[in-house]
Each structure stands twice: as structure tokens, then as C-alpha cells.
ZALO-92186 format. One line per field, with one value per residue (C-alpha): residue number from 1; residue in one letter; x, y, z. Coordinates in steps of 0.1 Angstrom, whole numbers. Layout:
nr <- NUM  ...
rest <- A  ...
c1 <- X  ...
c2 <- Y  ...
c3 <- Z  ...
***
This chain:
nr <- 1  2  3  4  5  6  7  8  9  10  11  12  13  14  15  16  17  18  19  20  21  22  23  24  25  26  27  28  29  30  31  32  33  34  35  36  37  38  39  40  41  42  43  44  45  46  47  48  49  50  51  52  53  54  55  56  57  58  59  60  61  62  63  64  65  66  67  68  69  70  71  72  73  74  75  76  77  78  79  80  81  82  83  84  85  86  87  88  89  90  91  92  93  94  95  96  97  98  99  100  101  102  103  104  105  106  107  108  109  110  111  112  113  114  115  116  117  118  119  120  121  122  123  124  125  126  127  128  129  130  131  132  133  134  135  136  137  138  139  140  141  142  143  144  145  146  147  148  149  150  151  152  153  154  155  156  157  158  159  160  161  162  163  164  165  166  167  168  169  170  171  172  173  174  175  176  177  178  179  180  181  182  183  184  185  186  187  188  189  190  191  192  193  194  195  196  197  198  199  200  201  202  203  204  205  206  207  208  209  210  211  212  213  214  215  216  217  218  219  220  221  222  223  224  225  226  227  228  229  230  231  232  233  234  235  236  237  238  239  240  241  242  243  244  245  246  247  248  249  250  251  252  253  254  255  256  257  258  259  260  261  262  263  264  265  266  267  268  269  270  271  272  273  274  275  276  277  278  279  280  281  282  283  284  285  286  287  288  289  290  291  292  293  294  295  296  297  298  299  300  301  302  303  304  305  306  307  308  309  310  311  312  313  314  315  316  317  318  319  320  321  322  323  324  325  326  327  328  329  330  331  332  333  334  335  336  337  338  339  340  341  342  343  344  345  346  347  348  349  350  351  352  353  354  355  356  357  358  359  360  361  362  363  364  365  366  367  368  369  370  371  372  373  374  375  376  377
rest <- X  X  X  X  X  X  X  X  X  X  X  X  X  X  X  X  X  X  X  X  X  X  X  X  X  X  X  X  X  X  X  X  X  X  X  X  X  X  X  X  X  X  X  X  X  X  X  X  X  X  X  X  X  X  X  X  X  X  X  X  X  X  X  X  X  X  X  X  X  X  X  X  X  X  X  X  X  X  X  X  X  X  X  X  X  X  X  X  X  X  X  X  X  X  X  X  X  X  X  X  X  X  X  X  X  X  X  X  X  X  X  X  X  X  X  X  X  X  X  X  X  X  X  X  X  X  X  X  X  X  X  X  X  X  X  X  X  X  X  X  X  X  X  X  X  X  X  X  X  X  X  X  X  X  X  X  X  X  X  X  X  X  X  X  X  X  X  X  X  X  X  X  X  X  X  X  X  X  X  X  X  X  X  X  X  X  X  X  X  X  X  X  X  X  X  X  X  X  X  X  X  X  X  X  X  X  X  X  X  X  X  X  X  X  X  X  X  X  X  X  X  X  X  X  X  X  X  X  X  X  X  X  X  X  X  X  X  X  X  X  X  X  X  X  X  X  X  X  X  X  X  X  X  X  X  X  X  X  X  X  X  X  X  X  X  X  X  X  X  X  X  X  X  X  X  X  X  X  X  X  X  X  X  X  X  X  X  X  X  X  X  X  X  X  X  X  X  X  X  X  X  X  X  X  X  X  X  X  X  X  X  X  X  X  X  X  X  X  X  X  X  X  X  X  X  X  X  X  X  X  X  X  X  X  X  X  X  X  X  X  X  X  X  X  X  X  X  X  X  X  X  X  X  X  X  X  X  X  X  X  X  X  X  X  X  X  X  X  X  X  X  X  X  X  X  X  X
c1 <- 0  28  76  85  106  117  87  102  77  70  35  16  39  76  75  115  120  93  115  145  131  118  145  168  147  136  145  176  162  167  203  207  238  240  235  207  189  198  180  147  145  150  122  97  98  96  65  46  47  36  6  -6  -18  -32  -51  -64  -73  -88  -108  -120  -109  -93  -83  -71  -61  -23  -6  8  17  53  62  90  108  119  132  118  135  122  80  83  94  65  44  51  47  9  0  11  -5  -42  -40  -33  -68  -72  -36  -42  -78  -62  -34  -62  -76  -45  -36  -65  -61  -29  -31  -23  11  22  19  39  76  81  47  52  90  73  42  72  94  59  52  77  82  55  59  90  73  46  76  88  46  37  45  29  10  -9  -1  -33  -26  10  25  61  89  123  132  100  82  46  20  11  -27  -30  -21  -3  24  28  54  66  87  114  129  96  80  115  111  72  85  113  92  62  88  71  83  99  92  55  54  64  40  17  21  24  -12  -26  -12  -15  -56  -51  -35  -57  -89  -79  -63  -95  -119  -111  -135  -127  -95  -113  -144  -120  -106  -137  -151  -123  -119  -153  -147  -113  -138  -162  -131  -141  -109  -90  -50  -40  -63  -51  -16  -23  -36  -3  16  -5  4  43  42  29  58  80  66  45  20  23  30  -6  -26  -53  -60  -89  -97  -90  -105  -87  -78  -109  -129  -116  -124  -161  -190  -228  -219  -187  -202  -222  -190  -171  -198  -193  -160  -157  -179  -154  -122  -139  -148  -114  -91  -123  -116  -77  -78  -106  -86  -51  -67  -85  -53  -31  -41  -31  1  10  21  16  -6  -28  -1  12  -27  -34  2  -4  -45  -32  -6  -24  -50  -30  -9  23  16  -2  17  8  -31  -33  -12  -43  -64  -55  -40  -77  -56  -87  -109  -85  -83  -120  -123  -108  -127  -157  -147  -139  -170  -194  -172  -175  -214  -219  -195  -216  -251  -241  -207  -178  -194  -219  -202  -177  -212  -197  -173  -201  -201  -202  -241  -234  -213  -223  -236  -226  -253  -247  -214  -228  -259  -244  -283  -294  -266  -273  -314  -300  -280  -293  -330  -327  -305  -327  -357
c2 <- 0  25  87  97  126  150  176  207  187  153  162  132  100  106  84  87  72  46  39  37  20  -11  -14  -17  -39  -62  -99  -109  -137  -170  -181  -179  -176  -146  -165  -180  -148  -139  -170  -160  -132  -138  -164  -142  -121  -146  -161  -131  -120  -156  -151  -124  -148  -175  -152  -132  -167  -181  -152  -136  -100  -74  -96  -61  -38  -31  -35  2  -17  -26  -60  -52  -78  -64  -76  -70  -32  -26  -38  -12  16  9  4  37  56  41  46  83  85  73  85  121  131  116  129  164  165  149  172  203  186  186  222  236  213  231  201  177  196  162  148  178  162  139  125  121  104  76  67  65  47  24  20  12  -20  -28  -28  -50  -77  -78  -73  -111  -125  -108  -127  -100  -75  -52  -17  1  33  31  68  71  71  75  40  22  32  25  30  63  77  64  28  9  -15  -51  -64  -96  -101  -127  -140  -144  -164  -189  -190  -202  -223  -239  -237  -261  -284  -278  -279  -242  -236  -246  -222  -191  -197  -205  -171  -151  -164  -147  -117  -107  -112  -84  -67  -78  -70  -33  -24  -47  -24  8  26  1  18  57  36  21  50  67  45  48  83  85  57  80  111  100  93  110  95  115  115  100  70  61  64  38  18  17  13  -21  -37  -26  -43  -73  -73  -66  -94  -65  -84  -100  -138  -154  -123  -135  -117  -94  -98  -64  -42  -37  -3  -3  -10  18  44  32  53  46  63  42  9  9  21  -8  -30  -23  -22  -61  -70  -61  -71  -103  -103  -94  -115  -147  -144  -141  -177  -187  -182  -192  -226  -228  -216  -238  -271  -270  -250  -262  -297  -299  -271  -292  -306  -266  -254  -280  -268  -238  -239  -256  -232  -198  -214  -222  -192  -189  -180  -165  -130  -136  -147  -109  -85  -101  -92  -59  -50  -67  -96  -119  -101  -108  -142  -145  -126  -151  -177  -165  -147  -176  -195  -165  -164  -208  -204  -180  -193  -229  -206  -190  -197  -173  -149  -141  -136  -110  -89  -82  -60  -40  -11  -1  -11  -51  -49  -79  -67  -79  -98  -113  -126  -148  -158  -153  -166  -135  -118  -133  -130  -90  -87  -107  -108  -71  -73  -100  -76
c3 <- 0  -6  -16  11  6  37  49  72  97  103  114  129  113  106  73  71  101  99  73  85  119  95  75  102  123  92  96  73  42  29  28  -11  -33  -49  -82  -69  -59  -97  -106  -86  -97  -135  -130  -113  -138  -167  -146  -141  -177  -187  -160  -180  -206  -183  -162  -197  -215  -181  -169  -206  -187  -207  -235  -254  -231  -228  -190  -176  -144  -138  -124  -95  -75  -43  -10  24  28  -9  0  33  11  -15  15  36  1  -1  32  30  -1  11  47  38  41  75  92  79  93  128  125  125  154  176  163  186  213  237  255  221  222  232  195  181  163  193  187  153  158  184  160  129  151  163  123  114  139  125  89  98  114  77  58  61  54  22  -13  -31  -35  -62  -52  -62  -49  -56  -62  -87  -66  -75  -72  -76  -107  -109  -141  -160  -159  -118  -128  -98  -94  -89  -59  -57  -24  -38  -3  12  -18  -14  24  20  -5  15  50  28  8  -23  -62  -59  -99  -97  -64  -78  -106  -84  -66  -96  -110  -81  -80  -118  -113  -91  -117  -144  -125  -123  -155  -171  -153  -155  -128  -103  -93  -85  -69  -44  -37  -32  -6  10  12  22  53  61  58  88  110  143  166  188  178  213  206  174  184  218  191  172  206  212  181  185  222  206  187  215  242  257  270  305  304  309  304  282  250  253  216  214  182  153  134  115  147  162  137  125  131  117  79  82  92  57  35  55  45  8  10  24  -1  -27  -16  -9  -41  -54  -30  -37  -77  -74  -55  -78  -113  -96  -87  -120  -142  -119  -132  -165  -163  -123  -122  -85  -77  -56  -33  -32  -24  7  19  16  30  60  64  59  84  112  115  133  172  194  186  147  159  181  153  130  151  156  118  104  89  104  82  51  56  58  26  6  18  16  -18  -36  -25  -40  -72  -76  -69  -93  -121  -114  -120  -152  -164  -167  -191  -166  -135  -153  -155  -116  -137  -153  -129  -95  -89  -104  -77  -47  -15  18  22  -14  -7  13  -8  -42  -57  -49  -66  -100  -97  -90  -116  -141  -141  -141  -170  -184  -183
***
């Protein structure tokens, strides 16, 4: 989600040190030759332009249209730079309108550049600890930076974190080839699905800007929030003290207008995150030898977690609420293909209103009597 060039201020997050605070706490990689690293890297990128195909052919998206996305294979210090550079990007609104807020509170003066050097510092720990879990990411929001590029008219970029894809791959003892295929089939859906549909991109945005809009959080809050998660990190949690099930960011911040942009926006990154798992198991046979050995792996993997620090940081970050998304995601997008074949559930695509609801994740039947009796009629 991703620059982050020097401001006289650092305001309410010092991005530079964030940083510099993850990039010097990040874990080191996979032992690989350098060689080896060449190797990945050349093959990541050779697999991703060959998803391109597969996921056009497979999912009858954007046969014609022409990829302004570039493909970047990073390391763990690269994805937290393309990360901080997103999050400054899309939380702009929010941090200037908190900013106001503490600028007529004398008492806030607390959150003035020291404030804003302990929430970087607190970022940035975290951004560390997500740095070694992501394979990859479509940066929708990505803004140009001087060393990470991203596409022309607003397009974004596509990550792939090379010594996390060959630790997974190590870590589930699977065919390393068919993995990074594997991987790179579900992150250029991503990519597809946005450069394919062309209003999805400022609709996102605009939901989200509207959720950010409604915020109604004191600074101090926000920033105890941050300080949780960063203890987690840091063992701060007592020995024995049970887990509260404490709320996550987006818990914090909801109000009533929020709660029904939140609902829409669940609906589609289930929807997204659903169809990306969807196509990458329905692509994978035919070009994956093993792709079903690598998907149980994988399934059993992503569902049992680490620990009980990885179970809380989900909690809190909303990570529980993405892995519930692509479960339920994918069941919708299987119903519906079942109902009325491919060509019908890519009328989803049609525009913001074909949409699914909520609701119709979770009873896609009433999706396609929506969409398509009224189209029908």
C-alpha cells in the first residue's frame, strides 16, 4: 500500500523514520547464493509475464487492453518503502484532518515532532514484522517514486517479495518452480482485475476516502492503538494475560456512515481477494504440475498461523478479516460461475451497482437474480 521525501515537519507520522526503523529492524532472508537470488529473480519475472496470458485466457478480462503496471521484484527493505509511500498516499486526508484537530487542542502539544517520531518509530516495527509474510502485492494506490516506478494515468504496481516467496517455499517443501507460478497467477488477477476495469481503481478510492472522511478519533487513541500492536511485537503483553480480543484499526475508527462504507467495502475485496484464488486454482491445473499438493500446503498453512503474537497482530492490523475474505470470496465467485458460467459472472465488472452486496457474498443466488433478471428484463 505504498515517496516519502523529507517535509520541514514530520506532522503526525515521521514516514522517514518509519522507514528507516523497519529497515533496520527487518529480519535478514533466505540463505541464497548470490547466483541463486539472480536466478529467482529472473524467473519471477519470466512467470509473471507468462501469467498475464493464463489469467487473460482463463478469466475472458481485458483480452485487449495493454498493462501500464510494472512488475518489480523487491526484497523485504524494498515492499516497506513501496508500502510507507501508499499509506502516506491514502491517509493524507485523515492525518491532515487529525493534524487540525491537535492544532486547537494546547493540551495535544504532546503529539507535536516527538509524537510524530514515536508513532514512525511504532510503524515502522510494525511494517518489519509484515515485511517477512507478504508474497505480493498489487499496489493500487501506488504513487512514482524515484526508485520504484509505478503506471502512467494512476495505474499501480505489482510487488513480488522474492525472499519471502522462497522461504514459504522452503518452509512447505514444495516444487519451488510450480510455487512461484503458483504465486504469480494470483497476484496478476489483481493486476488484471484493475487495469481490465477501469472505474474500479477511482471507486475504491472513493469508498475509501469517504470511510477516512467519517473518522471521528481523537489523535491519542489512534496512536495507543499503534503502541499495542508494536508491544505485541515486543513481548508486551504479560505472560498469561489472556488476550482481550481487542478491536482492530478499522474497529476503532467506525461510526454509523462508516459501518455501511465498511460493508461495501468487504464485499469487494472479498470479491477481489475470492476471484484471485478462484482463477489461480482454475489456471493452476493445466500450467502447475503440483498445484494441488502446493494449495493444501499452503490452505493448511495460511489457516493455522504462526503463534499466538501472529493470531493478536491479525487481530488488531484486520488480517482476520482478510483471511475471511478469501474464503468467503472464492465461494461466491464458484457459486456463481456454477449458475451462469464465466461470461456471466464477469457482468460483476459492469459497474459499481453489479457490484455484490454484503449480504450477497454470502448468498451469491441473490446476486445473480439482481444482476441478471434485471439485466434479463
Amino acid at each position: 500500500m505504498t515517496g516519502f521525501g523529507g517535509t520541514t515537519s514530520p506532522g503526525m507520522v515521521d514516514w522517514n523514520l518509519a522507514v528507516a526503523t523497519a529497515t533496520r529492524l527487518v529480519r535478514p532472508g533466505p540463505d541464497v547464493s548470490r547466483d541463486e537470488a539472480r536466478t529467482v529473480v529472473a524467473e519471477l519475472r519470466r512467470h509473471a509475464k507468462a501469467s498475464e496470458e493464463h489469467v487473460r485466457g482463463f478469466t475472458r478480462m481485458g483480452a485487449d487492453e495493454t498493462h501500464d503496471t510494472p512488475v518489480l521484484v523487491v526484497d523485504r527493505p524494498g515492499w516497506v518503502r513501496a508500502n510507507v509511500a501508499g499509506f502516506r498516499e491514502i491517509l493524507k486526508p485523515l492525518l491532515e484532518k487529525m493534524q487540525e484537530r491537535r492544532s486547537g487542542n494546547p493540551t495535544s502539544a504532546v503529539l507535536g515532532t516527538v509524537g510524530g517520531k514515536v508513532t514512525g518509530v511504532e510503524l515502522g516495527m510494525l511494517l518489519s514484522f509484515l515485511s517477512s509474510r507478504v508474497l505480493g502485492q498489487y499496489e493500487t494506490f501506488a504513487p512514482a517514486t524515484r526508485d520504484l516506478p509505478a503506471g502512467e494515468n494512476g495505474g499501480g504496481r505489482l510487488l513480488l517479495v522474492a525472499p519471502n516467496i522462497v522461504h514459504v517455499e522452503r518452509e512447505l517443501d514444495v516444487d519451488p518452480h510450480d510455487f512461484r507460478l503458483w504465486v504469480c497467477l494470483h497476484e496478476e488477477t489483481h493486476r488484471t482485475q484493475f487495469t481490465a476495469v477501469p472505474w474500479l481503481r477511482d471507486h475504491l478510492e472513493g469508498e475509501i476516502q469517504s470511510f477516512l472522511a467519517e473518522t471521528d478519533v481523537d489523535p491519542m487513541t489512534l496512536l495507543e492503538r499503534i503502541r499495542e500492536a508494536a508491544q505485541s511485537l515486543a513481548g508486551g503483553r504479560p505472560e498469561g494475560e489472556e488476550d482481550d480480543g481487542g478491536r482492530s484499526f478499522v474497529e476503532l475508527v467506525q461510526t454509523p456512515a462508516q459501518r455501511e462504507i465498511l460493508g461495501r467495502l468487504t464485499a469487494v475485496m472479498s470479491l477481489l481477494e475470492g476471484h484471485a484464488d478462484y482463477v489461480m486454482d482454475g489456471v493452476g491445473p493445466s500450467v502447475v504440475p503440483t498445484v494441488s499438493e502446493i494449495r493444501e500446503k499452503f490452505q493448511q498453512r495460511r489457516a493455522k498461523g504462526a503463534s499466538r503474537l501472529d493470531l493478536a497482530l491479525r487481530k488488531l492490523l484486520g488480517l482476520d478479516a482478510k483471511l475471511r475474505q478469501y474464503r468467503d470470496g472464492e465461494k461466491f465467485v464458484r457459486a456463481v460461475v456454477d449458475q451462469v458460467g464465466v461470461d456471466g459472472f464477469n457482468r460483476v465488472w459492469t459497474s459499481p451497482n453489479t457490484l455484490p452486496t454484503k449480504t450477497e457474498i454470502a448468498k451469491p443466488a441473490d446476486w445473480v437474480a439482481r444482476v441478471h433478471r434485471k439485466a434479463e428484463s
